[in-house]
Residue frames as qw, qx, qy, qz and C-alpha x, y, z in Angstrom:
[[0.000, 0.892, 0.452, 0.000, 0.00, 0.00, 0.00],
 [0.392, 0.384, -0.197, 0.812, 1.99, 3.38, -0.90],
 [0.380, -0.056, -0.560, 0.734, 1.72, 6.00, 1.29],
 [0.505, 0.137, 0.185, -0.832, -1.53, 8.03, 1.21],
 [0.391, -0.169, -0.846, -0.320, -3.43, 4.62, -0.05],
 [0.205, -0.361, -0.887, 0.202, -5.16, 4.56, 3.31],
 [0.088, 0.264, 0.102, -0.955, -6.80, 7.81, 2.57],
 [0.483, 0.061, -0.682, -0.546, -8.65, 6.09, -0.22],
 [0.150, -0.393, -0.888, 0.187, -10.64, 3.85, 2.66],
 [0.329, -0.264, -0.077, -0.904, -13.62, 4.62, 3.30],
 [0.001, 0.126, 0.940, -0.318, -15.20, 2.95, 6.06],
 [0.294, 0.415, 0.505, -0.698, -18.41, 5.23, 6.37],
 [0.018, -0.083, -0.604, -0.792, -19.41, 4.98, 2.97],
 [0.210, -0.409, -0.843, -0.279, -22.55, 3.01, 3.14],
 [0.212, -0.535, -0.661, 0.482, -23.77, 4.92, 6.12],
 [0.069, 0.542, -0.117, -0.829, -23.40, 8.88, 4.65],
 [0.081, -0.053, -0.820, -0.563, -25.12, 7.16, 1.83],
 [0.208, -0.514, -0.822, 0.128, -28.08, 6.42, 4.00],
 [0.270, -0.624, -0.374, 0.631, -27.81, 9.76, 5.32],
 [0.434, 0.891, 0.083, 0.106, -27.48, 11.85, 2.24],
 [0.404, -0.804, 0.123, 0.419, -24.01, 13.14, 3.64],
 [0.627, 0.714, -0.310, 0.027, -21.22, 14.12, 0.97],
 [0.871, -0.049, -0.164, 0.460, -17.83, 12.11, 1.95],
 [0.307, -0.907, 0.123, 0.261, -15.30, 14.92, 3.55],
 [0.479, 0.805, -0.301, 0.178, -12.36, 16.20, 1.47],
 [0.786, -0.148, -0.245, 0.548, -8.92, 14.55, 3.23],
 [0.036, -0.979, 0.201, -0.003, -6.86, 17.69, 4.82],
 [0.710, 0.535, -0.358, 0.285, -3.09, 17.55, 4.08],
 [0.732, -0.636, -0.211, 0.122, -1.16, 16.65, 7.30],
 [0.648, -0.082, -0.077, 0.754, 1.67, 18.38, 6.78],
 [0.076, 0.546, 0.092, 0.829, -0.17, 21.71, 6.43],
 [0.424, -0.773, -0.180, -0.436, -1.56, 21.26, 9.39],
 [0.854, -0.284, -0.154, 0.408, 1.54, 20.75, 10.98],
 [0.487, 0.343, 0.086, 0.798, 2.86, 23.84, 9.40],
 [0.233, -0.625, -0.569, -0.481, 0.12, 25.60, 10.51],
 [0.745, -0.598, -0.291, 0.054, -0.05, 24.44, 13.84],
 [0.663, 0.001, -0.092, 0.743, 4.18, 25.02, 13.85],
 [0.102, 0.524, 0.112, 0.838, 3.59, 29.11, 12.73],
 [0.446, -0.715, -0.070, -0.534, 1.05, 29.82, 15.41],
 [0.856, -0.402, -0.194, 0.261, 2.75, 27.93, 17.91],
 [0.694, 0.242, 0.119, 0.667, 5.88, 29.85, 17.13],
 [0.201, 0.636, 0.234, 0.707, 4.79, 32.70, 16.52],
 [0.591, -0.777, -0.203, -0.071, 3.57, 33.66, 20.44],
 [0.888, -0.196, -0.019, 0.416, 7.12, 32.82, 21.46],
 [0.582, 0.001, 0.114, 0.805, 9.05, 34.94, 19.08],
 [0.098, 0.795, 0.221, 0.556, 7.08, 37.89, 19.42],
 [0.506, -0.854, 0.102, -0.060, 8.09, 38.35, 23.17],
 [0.757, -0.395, 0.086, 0.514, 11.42, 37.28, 22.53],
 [0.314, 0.467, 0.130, 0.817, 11.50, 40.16, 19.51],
 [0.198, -0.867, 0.003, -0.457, 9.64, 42.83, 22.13],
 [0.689, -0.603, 0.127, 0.381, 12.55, 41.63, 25.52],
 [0.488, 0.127, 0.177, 0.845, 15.66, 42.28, 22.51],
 [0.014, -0.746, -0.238, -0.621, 13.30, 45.88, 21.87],
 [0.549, -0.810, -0.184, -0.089, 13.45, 46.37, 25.61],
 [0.852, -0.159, 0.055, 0.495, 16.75, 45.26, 26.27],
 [0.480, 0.481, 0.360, 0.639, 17.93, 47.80, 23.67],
 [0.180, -0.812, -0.242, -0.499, 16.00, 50.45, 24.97],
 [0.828, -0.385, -0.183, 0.364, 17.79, 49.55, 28.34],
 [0.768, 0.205, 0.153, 0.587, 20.93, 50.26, 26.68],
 [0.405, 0.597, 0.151, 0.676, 20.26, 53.27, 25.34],
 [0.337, -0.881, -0.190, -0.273, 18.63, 54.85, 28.51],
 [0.756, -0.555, 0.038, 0.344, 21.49, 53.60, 30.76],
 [0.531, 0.386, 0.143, 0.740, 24.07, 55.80, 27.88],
 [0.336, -0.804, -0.476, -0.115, 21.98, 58.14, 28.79],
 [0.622, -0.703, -0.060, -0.340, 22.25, 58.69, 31.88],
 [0.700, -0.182, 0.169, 0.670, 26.19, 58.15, 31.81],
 [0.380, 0.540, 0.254, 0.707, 26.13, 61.03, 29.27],
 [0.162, -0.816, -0.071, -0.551, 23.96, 63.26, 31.29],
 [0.704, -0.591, -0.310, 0.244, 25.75, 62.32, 34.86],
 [0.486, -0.027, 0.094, 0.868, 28.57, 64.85, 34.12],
 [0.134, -0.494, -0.072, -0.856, 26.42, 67.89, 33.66],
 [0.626, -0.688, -0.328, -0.163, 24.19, 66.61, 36.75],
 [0.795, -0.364, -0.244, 0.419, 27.26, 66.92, 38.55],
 [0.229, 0.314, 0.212, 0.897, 27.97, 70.63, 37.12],
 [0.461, -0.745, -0.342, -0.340, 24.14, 71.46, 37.84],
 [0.728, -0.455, -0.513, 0.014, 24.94, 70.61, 41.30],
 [0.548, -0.137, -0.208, 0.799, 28.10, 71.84, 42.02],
 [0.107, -0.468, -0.268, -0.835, 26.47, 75.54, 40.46],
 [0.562, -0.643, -0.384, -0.351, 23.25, 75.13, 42.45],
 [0.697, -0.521, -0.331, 0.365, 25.64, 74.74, 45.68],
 [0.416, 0.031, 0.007, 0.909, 27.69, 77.65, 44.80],
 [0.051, -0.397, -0.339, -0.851, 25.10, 79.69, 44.14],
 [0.629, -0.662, -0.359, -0.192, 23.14, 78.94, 47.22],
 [0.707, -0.445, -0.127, 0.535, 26.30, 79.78, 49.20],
 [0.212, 0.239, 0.254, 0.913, 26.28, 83.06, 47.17],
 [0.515, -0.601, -0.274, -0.546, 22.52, 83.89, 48.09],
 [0.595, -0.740, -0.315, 0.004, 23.20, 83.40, 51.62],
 [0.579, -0.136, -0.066, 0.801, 26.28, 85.40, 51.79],
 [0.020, -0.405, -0.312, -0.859, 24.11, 88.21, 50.39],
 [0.551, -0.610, -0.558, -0.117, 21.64, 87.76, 52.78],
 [0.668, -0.362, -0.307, 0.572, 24.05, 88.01, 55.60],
 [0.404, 0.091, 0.150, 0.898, 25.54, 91.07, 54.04],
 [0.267, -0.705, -0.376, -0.539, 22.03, 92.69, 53.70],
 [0.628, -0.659, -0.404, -0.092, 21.24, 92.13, 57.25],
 [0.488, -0.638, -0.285, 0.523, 23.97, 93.41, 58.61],
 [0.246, 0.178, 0.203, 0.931, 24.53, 96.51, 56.40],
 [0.479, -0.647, -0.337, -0.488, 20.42, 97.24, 57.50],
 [0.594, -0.724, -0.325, 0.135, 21.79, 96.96, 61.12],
 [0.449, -0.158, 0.059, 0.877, 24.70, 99.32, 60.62],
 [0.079, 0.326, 0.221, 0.916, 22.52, 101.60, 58.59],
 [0.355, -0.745, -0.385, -0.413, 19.51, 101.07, 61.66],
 [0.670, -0.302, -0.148, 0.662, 22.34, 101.89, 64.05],
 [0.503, 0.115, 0.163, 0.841, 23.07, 104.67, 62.04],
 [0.135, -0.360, -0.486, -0.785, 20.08, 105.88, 62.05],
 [0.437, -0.534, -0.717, 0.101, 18.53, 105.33, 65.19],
 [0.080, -0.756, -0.065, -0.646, 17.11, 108.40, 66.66],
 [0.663, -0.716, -0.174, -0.137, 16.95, 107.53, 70.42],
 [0.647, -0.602, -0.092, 0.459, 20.43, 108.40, 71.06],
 [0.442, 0.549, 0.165, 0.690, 20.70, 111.37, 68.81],
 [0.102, -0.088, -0.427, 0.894, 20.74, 114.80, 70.40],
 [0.296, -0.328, -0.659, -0.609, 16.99, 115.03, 68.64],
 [0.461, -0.531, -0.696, 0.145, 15.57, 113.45, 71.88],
 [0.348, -0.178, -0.324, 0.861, 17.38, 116.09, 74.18],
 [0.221, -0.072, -0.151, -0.961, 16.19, 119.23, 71.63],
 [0.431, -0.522, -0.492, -0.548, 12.16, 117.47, 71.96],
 [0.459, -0.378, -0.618, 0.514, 12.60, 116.83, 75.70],
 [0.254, -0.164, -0.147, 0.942, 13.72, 120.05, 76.03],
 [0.335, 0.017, -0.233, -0.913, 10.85, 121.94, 74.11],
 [0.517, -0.370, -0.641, -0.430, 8.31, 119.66, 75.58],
 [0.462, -0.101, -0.638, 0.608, 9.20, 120.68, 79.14],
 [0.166, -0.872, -0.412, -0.204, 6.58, 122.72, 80.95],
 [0.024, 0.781, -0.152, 0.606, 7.97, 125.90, 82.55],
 [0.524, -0.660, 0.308, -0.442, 7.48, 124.40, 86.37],
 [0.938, -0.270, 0.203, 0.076, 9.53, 121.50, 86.00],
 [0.158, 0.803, -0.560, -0.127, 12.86, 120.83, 85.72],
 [0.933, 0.023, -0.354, 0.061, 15.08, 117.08, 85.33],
 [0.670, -0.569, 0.471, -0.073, 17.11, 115.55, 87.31],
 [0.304, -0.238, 0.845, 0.371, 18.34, 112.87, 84.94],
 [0.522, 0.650, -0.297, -0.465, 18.16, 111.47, 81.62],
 [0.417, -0.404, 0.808, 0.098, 18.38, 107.57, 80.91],
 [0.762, 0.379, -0.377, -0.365, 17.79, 105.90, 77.43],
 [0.483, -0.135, 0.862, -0.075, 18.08, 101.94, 78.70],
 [0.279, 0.255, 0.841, 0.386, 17.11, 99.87, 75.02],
 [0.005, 0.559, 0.673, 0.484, 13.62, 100.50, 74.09],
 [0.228, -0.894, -0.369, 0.111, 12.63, 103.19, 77.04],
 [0.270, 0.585, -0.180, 0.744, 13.52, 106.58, 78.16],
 [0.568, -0.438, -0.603, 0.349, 13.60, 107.15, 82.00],
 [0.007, -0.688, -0.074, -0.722, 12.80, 110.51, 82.67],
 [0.456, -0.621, -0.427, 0.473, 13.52, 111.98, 87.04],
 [0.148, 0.461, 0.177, 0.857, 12.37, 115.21, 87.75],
 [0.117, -0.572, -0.613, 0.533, 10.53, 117.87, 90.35],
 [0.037, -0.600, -0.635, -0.486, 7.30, 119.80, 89.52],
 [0.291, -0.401, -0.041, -0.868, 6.02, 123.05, 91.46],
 [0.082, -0.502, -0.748, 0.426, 4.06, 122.79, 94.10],
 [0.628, -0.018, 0.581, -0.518, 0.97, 123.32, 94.17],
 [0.886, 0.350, 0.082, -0.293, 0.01, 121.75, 90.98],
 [0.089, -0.523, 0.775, 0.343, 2.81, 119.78, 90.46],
 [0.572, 0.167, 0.801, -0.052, 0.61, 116.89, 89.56],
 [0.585, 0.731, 0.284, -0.205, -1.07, 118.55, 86.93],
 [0.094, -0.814, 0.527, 0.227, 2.09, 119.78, 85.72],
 [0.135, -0.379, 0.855, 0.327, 3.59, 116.59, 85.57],
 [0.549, 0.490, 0.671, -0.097, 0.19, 114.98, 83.84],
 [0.171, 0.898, -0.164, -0.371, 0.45, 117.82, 81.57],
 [0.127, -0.613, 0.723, 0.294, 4.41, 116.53, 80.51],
 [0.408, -0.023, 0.901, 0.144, 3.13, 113.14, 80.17],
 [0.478, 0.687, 0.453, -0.306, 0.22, 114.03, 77.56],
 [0.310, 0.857, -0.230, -0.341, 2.93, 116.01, 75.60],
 [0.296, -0.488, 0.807, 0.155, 5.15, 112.99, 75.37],
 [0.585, 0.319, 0.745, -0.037, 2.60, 110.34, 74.56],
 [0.395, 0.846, 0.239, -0.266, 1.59, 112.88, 71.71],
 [0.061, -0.690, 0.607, 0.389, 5.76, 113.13, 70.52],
 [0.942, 0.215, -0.058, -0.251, 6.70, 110.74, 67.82],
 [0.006, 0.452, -0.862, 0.231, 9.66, 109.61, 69.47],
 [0.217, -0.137, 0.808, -0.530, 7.38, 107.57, 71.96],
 [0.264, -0.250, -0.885, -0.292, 4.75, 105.14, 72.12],
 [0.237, -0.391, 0.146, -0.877, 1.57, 106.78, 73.43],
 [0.730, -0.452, -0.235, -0.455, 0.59, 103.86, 74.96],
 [0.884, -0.161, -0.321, 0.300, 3.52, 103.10, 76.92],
 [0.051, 0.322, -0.418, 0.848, 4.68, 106.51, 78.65],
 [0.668, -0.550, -0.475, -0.160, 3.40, 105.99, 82.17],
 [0.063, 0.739, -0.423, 0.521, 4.56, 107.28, 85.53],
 [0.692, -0.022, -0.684, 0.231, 6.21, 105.26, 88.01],
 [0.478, -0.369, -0.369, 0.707, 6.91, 107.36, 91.38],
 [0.023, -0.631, -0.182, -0.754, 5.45, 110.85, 92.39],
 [0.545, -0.582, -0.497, 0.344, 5.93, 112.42, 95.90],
 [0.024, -0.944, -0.107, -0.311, 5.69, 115.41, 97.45],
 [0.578, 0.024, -0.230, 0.783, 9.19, 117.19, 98.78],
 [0.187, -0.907, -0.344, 0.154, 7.94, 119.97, 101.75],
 [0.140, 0.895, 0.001, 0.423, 9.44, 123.24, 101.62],
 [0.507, -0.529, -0.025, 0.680, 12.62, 124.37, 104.06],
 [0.324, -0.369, 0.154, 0.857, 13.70, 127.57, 104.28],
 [0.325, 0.490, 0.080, -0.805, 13.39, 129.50, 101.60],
 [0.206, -0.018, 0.941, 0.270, 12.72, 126.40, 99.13],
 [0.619, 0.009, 0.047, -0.784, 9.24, 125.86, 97.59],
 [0.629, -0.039, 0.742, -0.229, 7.80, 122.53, 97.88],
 [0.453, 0.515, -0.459, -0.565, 8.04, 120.39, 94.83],
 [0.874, 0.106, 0.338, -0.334, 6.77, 117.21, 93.68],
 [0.134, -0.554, 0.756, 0.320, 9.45, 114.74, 92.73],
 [0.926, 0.297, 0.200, -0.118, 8.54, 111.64, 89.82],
 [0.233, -0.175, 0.894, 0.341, 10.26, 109.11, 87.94],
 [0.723, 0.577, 0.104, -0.365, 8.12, 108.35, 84.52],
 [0.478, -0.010, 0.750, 0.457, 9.17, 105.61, 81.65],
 [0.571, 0.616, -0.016, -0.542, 8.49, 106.55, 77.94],
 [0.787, -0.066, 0.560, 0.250, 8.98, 103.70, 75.61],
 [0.011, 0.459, -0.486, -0.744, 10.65, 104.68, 72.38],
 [0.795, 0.442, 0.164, -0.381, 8.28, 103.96, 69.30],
 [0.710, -0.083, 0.583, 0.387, 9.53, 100.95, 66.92],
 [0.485, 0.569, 0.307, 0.589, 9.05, 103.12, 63.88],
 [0.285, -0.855, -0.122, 0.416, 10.37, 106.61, 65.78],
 [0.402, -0.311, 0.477, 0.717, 12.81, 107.09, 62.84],
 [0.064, 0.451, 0.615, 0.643, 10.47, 107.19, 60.13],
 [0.213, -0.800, -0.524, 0.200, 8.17, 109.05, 62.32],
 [0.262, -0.769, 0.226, 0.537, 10.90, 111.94, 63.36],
 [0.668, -0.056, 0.420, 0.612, 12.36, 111.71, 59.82],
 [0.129, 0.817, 0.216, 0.518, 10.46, 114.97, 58.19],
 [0.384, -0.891, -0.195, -0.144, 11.66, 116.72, 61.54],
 [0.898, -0.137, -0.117, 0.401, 15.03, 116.44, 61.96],
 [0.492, 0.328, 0.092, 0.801, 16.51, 119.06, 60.87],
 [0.314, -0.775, 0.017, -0.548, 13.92, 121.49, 62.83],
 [0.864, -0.478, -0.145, 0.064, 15.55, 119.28, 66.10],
 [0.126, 0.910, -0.381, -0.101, 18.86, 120.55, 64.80],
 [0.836, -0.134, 0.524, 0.092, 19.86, 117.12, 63.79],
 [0.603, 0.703, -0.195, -0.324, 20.91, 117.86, 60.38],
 [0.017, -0.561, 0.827, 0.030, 24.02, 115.42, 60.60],
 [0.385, 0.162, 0.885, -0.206, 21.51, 112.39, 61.16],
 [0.516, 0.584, 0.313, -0.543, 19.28, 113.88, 58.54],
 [0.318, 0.726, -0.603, -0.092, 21.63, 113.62, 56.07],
 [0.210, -0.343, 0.906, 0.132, 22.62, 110.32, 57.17],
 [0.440, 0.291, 0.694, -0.491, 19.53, 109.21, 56.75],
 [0.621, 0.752, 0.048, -0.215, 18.38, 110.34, 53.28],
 [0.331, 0.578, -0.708, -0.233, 21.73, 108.98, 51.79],
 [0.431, -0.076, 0.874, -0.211, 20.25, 105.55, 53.52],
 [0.666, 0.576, 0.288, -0.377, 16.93, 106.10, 51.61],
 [0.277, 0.677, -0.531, -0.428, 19.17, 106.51, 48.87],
 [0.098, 0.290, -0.952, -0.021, 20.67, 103.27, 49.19],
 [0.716, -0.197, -0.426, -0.517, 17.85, 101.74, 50.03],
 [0.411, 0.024, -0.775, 0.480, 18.79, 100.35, 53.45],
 [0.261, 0.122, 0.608, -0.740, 16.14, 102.39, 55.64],
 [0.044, -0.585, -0.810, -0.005, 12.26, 100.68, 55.23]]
């Protein structure tokens, strides 16, 4: 019997005869091995052509990213330099603004003295004169009889200065010193006046009527520079 001969049986004849059926066409077994081979195949070498596509792509990123590791390391170095540049400026600001509010700072010009002075009522005289940080400390003796009023009076004209903060001049000590001899009786106090935090800008149109003009002048070459707020 050669070698396709046993295609040529036909066992079912008689029966697909009965049945009407038509007799089925043989399929070629080697195509459907071939067939079978391609699609089988074919699953395989598409994921082993998309890993080589990956792989590859690997490659190229990991060049990359050797190429670009030499400017990242530039970037950096910059970015550190340059942050160690911006805070050297900084520094510099801040203390060229405290040299120039140093320079500027009104509470230990003679300014104070000249407003003291021309805010002093007629019946009182000082005793002392102490700028400690943020206050002035003002001892002194009022007239009798009205020394109180007097020294209410002073404190009304202070609060009302723009050295001081008008809510923080306050008296501390007020007693009455009798008369001897030919003395008149006068009414010693101690009063705090706290220096306002903007008293420079405040007092800065006035300076020059205080006879500060040296400080006025320093001042407006600050503005200049931009260093006084």
């Amino acid at each position: 019997m050669s070698r396709g001969a046993w295609l040529e049986l036909d066992l079912l004849a008689r029966r697909r005869q009965r049945l009407g059926l038509v007799r089925p066409q043989p399929i070629a077994v080697r195509w459907l091995l071939l067939r079978g081979t391609l699609i089988g195949a074919s699953l395989p070498l598409v994921s082993i052509v998309l890993c080589f596509l990956i792989l590859i792509q690997d490659r190229l990123l990991a060049r990359q990213q050797e190429q670009l590791i030499p400017w990242a390391d530039q970037y950096d170095a910059a970015k550190q330099g340059l942050d160690e540049i911006v805070v050297q400026i900084d520094s510099a600001t801040a203390r060229n603004r405290s040299i120039a509010g140093a320079m500027a700072d009104v509470r230990s010009s003679s300014a104070v003295l000249v407003e003291l002075a021309a805010l002093l009522p007629r019946e009182m005289t000082f005793k002392s004169l102490k700028a400690e940080e943020s206050e002035m400390i003002v001892e002194g003796a009022a007239l009798q009889p009205n020394g109180l009023r007097t020294i209410n009076a002073f404190l009304l004209r202070l609060a009302q200065s723009s050295f001081f903060d008008s809510q923080q001049v306050r008296l501390k000590k007020a007693e009455v010193k009798e008369a001897s001899g030919e003395s008149n009786a006068l009414m010693n106090f101690s009063l705090v006046a706290a220096f306002r935090d903007d008293a420079a800008a405040a007092t800065r149109s006035r300076l020059e009527d205080l006879g500060a003009e040296g400080l006025a002048r320093r001042m407006r070459l600050l503005e200049v520079e931009e260093l006084l707020k």
